[in-house]
C-alpha positions in Angstrom: 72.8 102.0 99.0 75.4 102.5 96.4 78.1 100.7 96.5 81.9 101.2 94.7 84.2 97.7 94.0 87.0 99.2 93.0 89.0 95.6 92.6 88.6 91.8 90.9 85.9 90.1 93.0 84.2 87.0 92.4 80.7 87.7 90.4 78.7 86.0 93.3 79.3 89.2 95.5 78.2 91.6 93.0 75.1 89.0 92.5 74.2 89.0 95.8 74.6 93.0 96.7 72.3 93.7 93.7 69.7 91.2 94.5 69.2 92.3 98.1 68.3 96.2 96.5 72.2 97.7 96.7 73.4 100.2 93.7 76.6 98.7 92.5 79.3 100.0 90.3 82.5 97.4 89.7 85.3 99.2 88.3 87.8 96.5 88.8 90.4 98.2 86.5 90.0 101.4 87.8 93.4 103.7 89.0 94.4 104.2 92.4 94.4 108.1 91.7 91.0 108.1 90.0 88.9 106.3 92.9 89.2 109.3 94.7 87.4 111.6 92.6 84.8 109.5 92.9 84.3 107.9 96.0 82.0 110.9 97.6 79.5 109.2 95.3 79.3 106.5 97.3 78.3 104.9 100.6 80.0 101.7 100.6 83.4 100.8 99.1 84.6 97.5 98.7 88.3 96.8 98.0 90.9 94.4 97.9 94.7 95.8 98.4 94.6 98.6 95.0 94.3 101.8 97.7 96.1 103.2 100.8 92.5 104.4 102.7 94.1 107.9 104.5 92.8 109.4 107.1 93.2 112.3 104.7 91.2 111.0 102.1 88.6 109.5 104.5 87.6 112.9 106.1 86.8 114.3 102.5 84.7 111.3 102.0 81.9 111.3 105.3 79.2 109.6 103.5 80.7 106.5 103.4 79.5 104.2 106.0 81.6 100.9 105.5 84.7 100.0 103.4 84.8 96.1 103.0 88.0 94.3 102.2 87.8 91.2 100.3 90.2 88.9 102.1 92.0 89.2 105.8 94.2 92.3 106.9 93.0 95.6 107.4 96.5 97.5 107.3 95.7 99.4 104.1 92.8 101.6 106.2 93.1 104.1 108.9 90.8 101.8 111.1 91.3 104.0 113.8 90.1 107.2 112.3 87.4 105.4 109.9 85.8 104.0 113.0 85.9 107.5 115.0 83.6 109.1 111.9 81.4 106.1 111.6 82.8 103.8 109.0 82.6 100.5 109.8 85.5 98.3 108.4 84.8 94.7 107.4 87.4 91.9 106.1 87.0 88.4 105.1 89.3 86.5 107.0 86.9 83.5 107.2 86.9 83.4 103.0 91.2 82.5 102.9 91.9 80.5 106.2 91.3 77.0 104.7 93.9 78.2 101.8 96.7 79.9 104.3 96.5 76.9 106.5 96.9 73.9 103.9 99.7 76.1 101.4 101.8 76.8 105.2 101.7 73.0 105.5 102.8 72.0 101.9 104.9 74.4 102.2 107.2 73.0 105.0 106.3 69.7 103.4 108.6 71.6 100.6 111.3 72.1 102.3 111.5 69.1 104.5 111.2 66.6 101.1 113.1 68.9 98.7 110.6 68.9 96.3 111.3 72.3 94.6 115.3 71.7 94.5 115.1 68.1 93.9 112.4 68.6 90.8 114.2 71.1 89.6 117.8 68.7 89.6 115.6 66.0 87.8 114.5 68.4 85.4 118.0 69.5 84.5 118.7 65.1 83.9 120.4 65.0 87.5 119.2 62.5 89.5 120.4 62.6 93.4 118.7 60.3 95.8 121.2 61.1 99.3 121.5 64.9 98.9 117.7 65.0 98.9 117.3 63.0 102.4 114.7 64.8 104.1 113.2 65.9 107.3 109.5 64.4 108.4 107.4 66.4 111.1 106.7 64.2 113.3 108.5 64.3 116.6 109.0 68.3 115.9 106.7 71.0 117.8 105.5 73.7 116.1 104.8 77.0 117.7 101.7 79.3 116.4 102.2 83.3 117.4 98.8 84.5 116.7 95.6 81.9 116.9 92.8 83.7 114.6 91.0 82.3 111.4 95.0 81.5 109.8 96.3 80.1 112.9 93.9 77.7 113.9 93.4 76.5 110.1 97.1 75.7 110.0 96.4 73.7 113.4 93.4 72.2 111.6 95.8 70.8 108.5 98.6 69.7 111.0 96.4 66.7 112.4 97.6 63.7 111.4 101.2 64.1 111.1 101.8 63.5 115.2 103.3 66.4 115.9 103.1 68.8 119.0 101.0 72.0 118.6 101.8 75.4 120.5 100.1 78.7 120.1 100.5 82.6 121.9 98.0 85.0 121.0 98.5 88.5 123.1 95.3 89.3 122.8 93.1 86.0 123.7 93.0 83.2 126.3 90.8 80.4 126.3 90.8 79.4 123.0 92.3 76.2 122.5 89.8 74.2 120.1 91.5 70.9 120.9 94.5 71.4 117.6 96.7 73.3 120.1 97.6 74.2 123.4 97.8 77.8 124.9 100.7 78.5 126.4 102.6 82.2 126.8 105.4 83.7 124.9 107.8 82.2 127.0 107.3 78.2 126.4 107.0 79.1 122.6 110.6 80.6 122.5 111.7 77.4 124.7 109.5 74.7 122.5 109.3 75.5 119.2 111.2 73.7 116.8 109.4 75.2 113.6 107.6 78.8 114.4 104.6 79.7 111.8 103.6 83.6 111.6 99.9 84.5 111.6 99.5 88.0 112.8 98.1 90.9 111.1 100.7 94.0 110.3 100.0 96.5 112.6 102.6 98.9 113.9 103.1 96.3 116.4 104.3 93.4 114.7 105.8 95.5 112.2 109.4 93.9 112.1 108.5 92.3 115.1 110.8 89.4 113.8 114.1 90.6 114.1 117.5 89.8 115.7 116.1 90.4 119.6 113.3 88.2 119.0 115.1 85.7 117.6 117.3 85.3 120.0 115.3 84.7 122.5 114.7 81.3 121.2 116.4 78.2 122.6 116.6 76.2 120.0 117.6 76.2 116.1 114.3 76.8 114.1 111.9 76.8 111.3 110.6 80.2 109.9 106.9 79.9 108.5 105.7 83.3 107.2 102.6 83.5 105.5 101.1 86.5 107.2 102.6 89.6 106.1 106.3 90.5 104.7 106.6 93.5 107.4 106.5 91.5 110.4 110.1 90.1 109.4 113.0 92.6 109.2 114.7 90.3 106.3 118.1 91.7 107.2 118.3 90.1 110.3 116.3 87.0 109.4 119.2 86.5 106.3 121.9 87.2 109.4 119.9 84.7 111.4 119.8 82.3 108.6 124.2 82.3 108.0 124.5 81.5 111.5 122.4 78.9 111.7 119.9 80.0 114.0 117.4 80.0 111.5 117.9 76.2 109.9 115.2 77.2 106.6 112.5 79.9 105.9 109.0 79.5 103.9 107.6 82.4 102.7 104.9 83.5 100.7 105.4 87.5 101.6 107.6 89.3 101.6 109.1 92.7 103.6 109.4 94.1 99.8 105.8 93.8 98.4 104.5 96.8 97.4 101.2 97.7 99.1 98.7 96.1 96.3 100.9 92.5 96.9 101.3 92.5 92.7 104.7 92.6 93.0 108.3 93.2 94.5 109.2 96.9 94.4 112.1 97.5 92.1 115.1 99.5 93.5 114.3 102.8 91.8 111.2 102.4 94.4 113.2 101.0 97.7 114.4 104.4 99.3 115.9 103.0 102.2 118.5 100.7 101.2 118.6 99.3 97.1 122.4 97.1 98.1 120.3 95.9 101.4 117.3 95.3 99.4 119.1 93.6 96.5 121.7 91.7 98.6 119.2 89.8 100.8 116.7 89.0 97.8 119.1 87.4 96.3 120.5 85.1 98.9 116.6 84.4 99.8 116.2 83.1 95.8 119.4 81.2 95.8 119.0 79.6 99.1 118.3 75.6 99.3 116.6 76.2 102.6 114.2 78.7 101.4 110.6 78.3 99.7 109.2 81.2 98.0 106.0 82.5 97.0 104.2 85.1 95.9 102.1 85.8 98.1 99.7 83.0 96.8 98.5 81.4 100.0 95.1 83.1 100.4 94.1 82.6 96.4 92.4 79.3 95.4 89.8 78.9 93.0 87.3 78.5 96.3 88.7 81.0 98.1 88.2 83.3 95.5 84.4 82.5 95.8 84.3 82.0 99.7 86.1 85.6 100.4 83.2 87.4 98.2 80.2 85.3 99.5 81.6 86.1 103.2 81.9 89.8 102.6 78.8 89.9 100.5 76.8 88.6 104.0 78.5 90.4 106.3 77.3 93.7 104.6 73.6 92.3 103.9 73.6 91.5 107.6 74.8 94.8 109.2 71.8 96.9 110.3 73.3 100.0 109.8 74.3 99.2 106.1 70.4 98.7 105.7 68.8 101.2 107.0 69.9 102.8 104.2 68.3 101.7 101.5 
């Protein structure tokens, strides 16, 4: 089978593909615009976030038989209509979970202790000891909206600090693995006292977090987002965040990240709104009760490895991929 990598993997994938008999090119440098031209070459593609998979471009390309994304959402490909013609669509959520899980833990570790604002005072020669009083987790209950691979690795890394784990996933029951307890939408918006994000964008969840949703919560809370920028409307979560309803945010995406993740979209790019764009930005970077990333939470030296060796076996292991060869 050939096979197209058309962004940075770890070697161990490309290792592994060409051992077990696969054709591999790795263009990892390659242009958006230029994979197109040659993807009917192909009967595999694997990918990271560099293209927007169309439905368009799909139907010009029926040969393929799987795209394979090296890491966890899938929003980036028409599933829908690549599944219809016979393309199956892998991820590699399993690769990233350990990495999301532990950075959405030191990351409200952040906030609660200061560290970011209080290093940065120290490194400037000030040194305040009462203005960086912090918060500690125990006591507080966290509430988990979506209980996949991220979900229930945040669980995981929140053992030990004694605090009370909740968790609503619309589309599973049963699944509490002893780190959480199932309970419905309803006793999350009553409970939670720190809310952690770990849904894939999908149209959805897309700016599922906005001004109705968070109202519907009881108390004063936490934001933890280190899903996907789109499932927070920022302009409400900034409104949110004035009033008080929203006591801090931590957030490794965010609703302006172009599609590849690389980077923020500058205004000439933002067609909406640039004063909406540019106005809420910057009260998120000035903020003391905001922690951001960029979107950094999936990539660790291991996961790098782990994402390719997961999406390296889950093609050698798919039947249909082999009968190819």
């Amino acid at each position: 089978m050939k096979i197209l990598i058309v962004d940075l993997v770890h070697p161990i994938l490309i290792e592994k593909l060409s051992k077990n008999g696969h054709f591999v090119d790795y263009y990892p440098k390659i242009e958006a615009s230029k994979i197109e031209a040659i993807l009917n070459l192909y009967n595999g593609l694997v990918i990271r976030s560099k293209i927007k998979l169309t439905k368009e471009i799909l139907s010009k390309n029926r040969q393929l038989k799987f795209i394979a994304r090296v890491g966890a959402g899938l929003e980036s490909i028409d599933v829908a209509y690549a599944e219809s013609v016979g393309i199956k669509c892998i991820n590699s959520p399993e690769g990233n979970r350990n990495s999301v899980g532990e950075q959405a833990v030191g990351m409200i570790l952040n906030l609660f202790n200061n560290i970011c604002f209080a290093n940065n005072q120290v490194n400037k020669g000030v040194w305040k000891r009462e203005e960086n009083r912090g918060l500690e987790l125990e006591g507080k209950t966290i509430g988990i909206i979506g209980y996949g691979n991220m979900g229930s690795s945040f669980a995981k890394c929140l053992q030990g600090f004694d605090v009370k784990i909740i968790s609503y996933d619309k589309y599973k029951t049963n699944y509490s693995d002893g780190n959480t307890e199932e309970v419905d939408l309803n006793e999350i918006y009553e409970k939670t006292d720190i809310l952690s994000i770990h849904t894939p964008l999908t149209n959805e969840t897309k700016y599922m977090f906005n001004n109705e949703f968070i109202d519907n919560f009881h108390k004063n809370f936490y934001l933890i987002n280190t899903a996907r920028g789109k499932i927070v409307k920022t302009l409400d979560l900034v409104a949110k965040m004035k009033t008080g309803k929203i006591l801090g945010a931590v957030l490794d995406v965010l609703e302006y990240e172009n599609i590849s993740f690389e980077k923020l979209n500058n205004n000439e790019q933002i067609t909406n709104s640039d004063f909406e764009f540019s106005r809420n930005l910057k009260y998120l970077k000035k903020a003391k009760n905001v922690i951001l990333t960029p979107h950094i939470a999936g990539l660790t030296r291991e996961s790098n490895i782990k994402l390719s060796e997961v999406i390296a076996d889950k093609i050698l292991q798919n039947n249909i991929f082999n009968k190819l060869l």
